[in-house]
Structures are given as structure tokens and as C-alpha cells.
C-alpha positions in Angstrom: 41.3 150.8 151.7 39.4 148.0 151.0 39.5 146.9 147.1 36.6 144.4 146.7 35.4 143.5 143.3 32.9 145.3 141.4 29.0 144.0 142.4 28.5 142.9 138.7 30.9 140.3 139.0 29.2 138.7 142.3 26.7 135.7 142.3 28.3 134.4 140.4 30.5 135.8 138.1 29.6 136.1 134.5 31.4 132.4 132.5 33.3 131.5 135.3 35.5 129.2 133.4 36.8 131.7 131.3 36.8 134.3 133.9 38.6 132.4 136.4 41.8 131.9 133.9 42.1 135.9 133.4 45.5 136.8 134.9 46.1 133.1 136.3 48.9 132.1 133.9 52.4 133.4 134.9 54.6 134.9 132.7 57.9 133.5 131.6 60.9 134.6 133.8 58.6 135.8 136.4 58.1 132.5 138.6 59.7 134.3 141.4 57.1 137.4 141.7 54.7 137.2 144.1 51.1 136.1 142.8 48.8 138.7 142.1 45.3 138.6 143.3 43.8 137.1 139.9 46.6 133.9 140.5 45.4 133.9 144.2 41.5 134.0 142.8 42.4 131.0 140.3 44.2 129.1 142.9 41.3 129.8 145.7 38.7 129.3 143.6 40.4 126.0 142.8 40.6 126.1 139.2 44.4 127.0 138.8 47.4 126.6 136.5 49.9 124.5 137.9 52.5 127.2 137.9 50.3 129.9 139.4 49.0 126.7 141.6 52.9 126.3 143.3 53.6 129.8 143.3 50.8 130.4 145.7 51.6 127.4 147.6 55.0 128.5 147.9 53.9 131.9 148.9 52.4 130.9 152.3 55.6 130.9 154.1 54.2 131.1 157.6 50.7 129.4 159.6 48.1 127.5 157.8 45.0 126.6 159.7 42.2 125.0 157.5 39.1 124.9 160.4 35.4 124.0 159.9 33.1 127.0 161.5 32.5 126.6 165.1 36.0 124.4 165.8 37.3 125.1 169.0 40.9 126.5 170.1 42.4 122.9 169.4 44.3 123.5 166.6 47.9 122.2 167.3 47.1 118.7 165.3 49.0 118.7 161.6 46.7 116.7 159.2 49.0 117.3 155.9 50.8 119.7 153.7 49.6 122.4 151.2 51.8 121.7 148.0 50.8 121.4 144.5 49.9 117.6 144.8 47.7 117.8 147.9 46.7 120.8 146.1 45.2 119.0 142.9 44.1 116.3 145.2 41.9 118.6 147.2 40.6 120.1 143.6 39.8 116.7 142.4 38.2 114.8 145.4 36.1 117.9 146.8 34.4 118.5 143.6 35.6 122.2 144.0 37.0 122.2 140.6 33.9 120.9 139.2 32.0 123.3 140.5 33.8 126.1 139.6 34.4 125.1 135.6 31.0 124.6 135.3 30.0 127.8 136.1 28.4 126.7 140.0 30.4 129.0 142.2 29.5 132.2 143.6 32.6 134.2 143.6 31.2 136.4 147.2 34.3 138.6 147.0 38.2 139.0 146.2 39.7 141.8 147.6 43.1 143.6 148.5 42.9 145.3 151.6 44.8 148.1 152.6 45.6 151.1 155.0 43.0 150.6 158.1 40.9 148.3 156.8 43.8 146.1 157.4 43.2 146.1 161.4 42.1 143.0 162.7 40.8 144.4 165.8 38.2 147.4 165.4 37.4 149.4 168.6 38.0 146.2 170.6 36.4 143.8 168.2 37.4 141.7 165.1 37.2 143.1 162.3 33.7 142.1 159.8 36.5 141.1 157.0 36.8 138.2 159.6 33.2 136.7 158.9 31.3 135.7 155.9 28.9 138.4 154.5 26.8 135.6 153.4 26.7 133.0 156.6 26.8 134.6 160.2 28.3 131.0 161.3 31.4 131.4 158.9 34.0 133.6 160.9 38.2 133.6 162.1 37.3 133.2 166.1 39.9 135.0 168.8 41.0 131.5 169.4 41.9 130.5 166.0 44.2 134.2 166.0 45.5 133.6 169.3 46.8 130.2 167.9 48.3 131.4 165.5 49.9 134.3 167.1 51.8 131.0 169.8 52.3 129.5 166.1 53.8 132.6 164.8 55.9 134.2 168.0 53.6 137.1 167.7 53.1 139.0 171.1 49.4 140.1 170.2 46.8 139.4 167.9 46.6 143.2 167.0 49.5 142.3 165.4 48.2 141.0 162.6 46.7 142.8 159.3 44.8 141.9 156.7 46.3 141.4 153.5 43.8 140.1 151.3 40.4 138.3 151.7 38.1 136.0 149.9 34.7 134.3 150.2 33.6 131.7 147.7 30.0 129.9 147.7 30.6 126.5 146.0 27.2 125.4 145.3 27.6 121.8 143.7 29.6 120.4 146.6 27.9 122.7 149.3 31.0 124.7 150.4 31.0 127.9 152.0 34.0 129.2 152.8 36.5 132.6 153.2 39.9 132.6 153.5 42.2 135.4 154.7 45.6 136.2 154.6 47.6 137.7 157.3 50.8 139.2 158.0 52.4 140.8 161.1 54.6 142.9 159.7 55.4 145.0 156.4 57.3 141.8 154.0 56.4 139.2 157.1 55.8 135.7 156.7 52.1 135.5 155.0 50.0 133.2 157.0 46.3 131.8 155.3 43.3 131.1 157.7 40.3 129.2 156.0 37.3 128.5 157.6 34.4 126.5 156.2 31.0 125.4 156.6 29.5 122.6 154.5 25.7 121.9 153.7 25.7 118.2 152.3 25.9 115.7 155.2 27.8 113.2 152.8 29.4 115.7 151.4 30.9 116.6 154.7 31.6 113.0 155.7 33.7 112.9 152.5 35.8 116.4 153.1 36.7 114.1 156.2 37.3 110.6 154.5 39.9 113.5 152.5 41.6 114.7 155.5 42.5 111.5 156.6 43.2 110.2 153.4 45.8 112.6 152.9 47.4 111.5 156.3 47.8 108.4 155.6 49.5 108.7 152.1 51.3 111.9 153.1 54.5 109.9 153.9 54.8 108.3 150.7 53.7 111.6 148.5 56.4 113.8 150.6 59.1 110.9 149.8 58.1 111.1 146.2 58.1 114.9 146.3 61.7 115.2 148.0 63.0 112.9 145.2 61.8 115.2 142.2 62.8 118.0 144.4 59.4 120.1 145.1 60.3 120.0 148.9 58.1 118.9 151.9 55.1 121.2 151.6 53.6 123.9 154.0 52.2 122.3 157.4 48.3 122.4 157.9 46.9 122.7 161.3 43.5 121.4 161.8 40.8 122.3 163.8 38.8 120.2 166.1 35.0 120.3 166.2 33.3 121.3 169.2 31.0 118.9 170.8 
């Protein structure tokens, strides 16, 4: 069953400052439950408590691949880690963060999915929880699946289900973008596939000026991190733009 939210909280939801922050605050003594889907909104949406923030970090214990629409199959390059510091530094510099407090993001959808909505493949073809409802060029490609599938020793894509999916229109920086989690199996590693499209030129040079950014200072933050013990962070595999 697919659980997406109710239509009057779409385009954009009602004080999304306030609404964002319902359910995003963990609970004392339970920083070892998974996130729910509110804590996953909050950290998607990129306006997130820092301890929900490293709880969903921490919960991606398998693939990442963070791609811009249309990349091709060349996703093997690592560009940096997905911690709560690359975290906050991806809320700060894309202007996500901004866009969301003050109320400029359309929150498309935030769902659960379950029983056979969860099938990536339907009757030979992916699945429409795969693509954005709201851009036809925003959708997880075969390749970007078949990647992760060599990434993840799975035999076949079909493997995979959809656990949850989300779609976020950040209008101030120009960002479209979904994101779905996967698993192969029931308690598997939780992979995260984002795939973006962005409608400011400069705005797009800059998400690049970011990426490589964070490579260059990723030595010295995962040096700092491993002294104050928050561990190396989650690899992020890259796509490549086609030409």
C-alpha cells in the first residue's frame, strides 16, 4: 500500500517551518530507533534537528548515489560522505534550508510504501514511484539500479523494493528533486537514490562548486570527525552527466 500524504498538505504545505519540526525531535533514550518518516521528511526536506539529522545519516547503511537527471551509468566515482557535517554543509550552501524555513518549498509527497507497491519493476517496467509526478525528466534510470545492484551484490534489480519515497520542489534555489529508499531484503541494508534537476544556471554551477568543495576538504573534516569519534561517514557515488 502506498501511504502518501493527504492532498491538503501538498503545494506547499500549510507554515512549513512549523510543520516541518512535527515529529522531527527524537525522544530521549530512543537514539537507537529507526527514524520515522516525519525525522526522514525533516532531514529530506533539509530543515532537521541534529539528532534526527545523524540518525538518518546513520540509517543508510548500504548505497548512496546522489545523480543529476539524465546522468549516465557512470556512477562508480565517490565525491564525499553523507554525515552530519557534510549534512549541514549541503543545508547551508544550497540554500535548501532557506528555502524551506521560509515557507518556499513544495513538499510534492512523503510516503511509506508497502505490500506491492513496493515492486520496482511493474509488468516489465519501473515502477512510476521511480519518476517525479511533477517533472517527466526527474526519474531512477535501469542504469542507476543496475549500479547499485554491482554496488550492493544483488543478483537482480527486481530485487529491490521500495521502502519509502519523497519528492520536494525547492523553489528559491530551483531544486527538483525525489529521493527513494530501497532495500533488498526484509531488515536489509537501506540504500538512498536521489536524483535532481536544477532550474538556475548559477545555481547549478554552484551545487558543482559544492561537490567539489566538499572533496577537497573531505580529508581534513573525516580526520576531524574520527578524533571526536562520529566515524567516517556514508560513501556518495556521483553520477556523470551525459554529453
Amino acid at each position: 500500500m502506498y501511504h502518501a500524504i493527504p492532498p491538503r498538505y501538498r503545494y506547499p504545505i500549510p507554515r512549513p517551518a512549523d510543520a516541518v519540526h512535527v515529529g522531527c525531535r527524537l525522544q530521549r533514550g530512543a537514539a537507537k530507533m529507526p527514524p520515522t518518516l516525519a525525522q526522514y521528511n525533516c532531514f529530506h526536506s533539509m530543515l532537521c534537528m541534529p539528532p534526527a539529522a545523524k540518525a538518518c545519516c546513520d540509517s543508510f547503511d548500504g548505497e548512496i548515489v546522489f545523480m543529476p537527471a539524465g546522468a549516465t551509468a557512470a556512477l562508480s566515482d565517490v565525491t564525499s560522505k553523507l554525515n552530519i557535517v557534510t549534512y549541514y554543509l549541503m543545508c547551508a550552501l544550497s540554500g535548501t534550508t532557506l528555502c524551506t524555513q521560509r515557507g518556499l518549498t513544495d513538499f510534492v509527497d512523503f510516503a511509506l510504501v508497502e505490500g506491492k507497491d513496493q515492486a520496482v519493476l511493474v509488468k516489465g517496467q519501473l515502477s512510476p514511484l521511480l519518476s517525479s509526478t511533477r517533472n517527466n525528466n526527474i526519474a531512477v534510470s535501469p542504469e542507476a539500479l543496475q549500479y547499485l545492484a554491482k554496488q550492493a551484490n544483488v543478483d537482480d534489480i527486481s530485487q529491490f523494493r521500495i521502502v519509502r519515497r519523497f519528492e520536494y520542489d525547492f523553489r528559491l534555489p530551483g531544486f527538483n528533486i525525489i529521493m527513494i529508499h530501497l532495500q533488498s531484503e526484509e531488515n536489509g541494508p537501506l540504500h538512498l537514490i536521489e536524483v535532481y534537476e536544477c532550474r538556475r544556471p548559477l545555481v547549478r554551477q554552484l551545487a558543482s562548486a559544492i561537490i567539489a568543495l566538499f572533496e577537497f576538504v573531505w580529508p581534513v573534516i573525516g580526520f576531524m570527525l574520527k578524533l571526536v569519534g562520529l566515524g567516517s561517514g556514508k560513501q556518495i557515488a556521483k553520477g556523470s552527466k551525459k554529453a
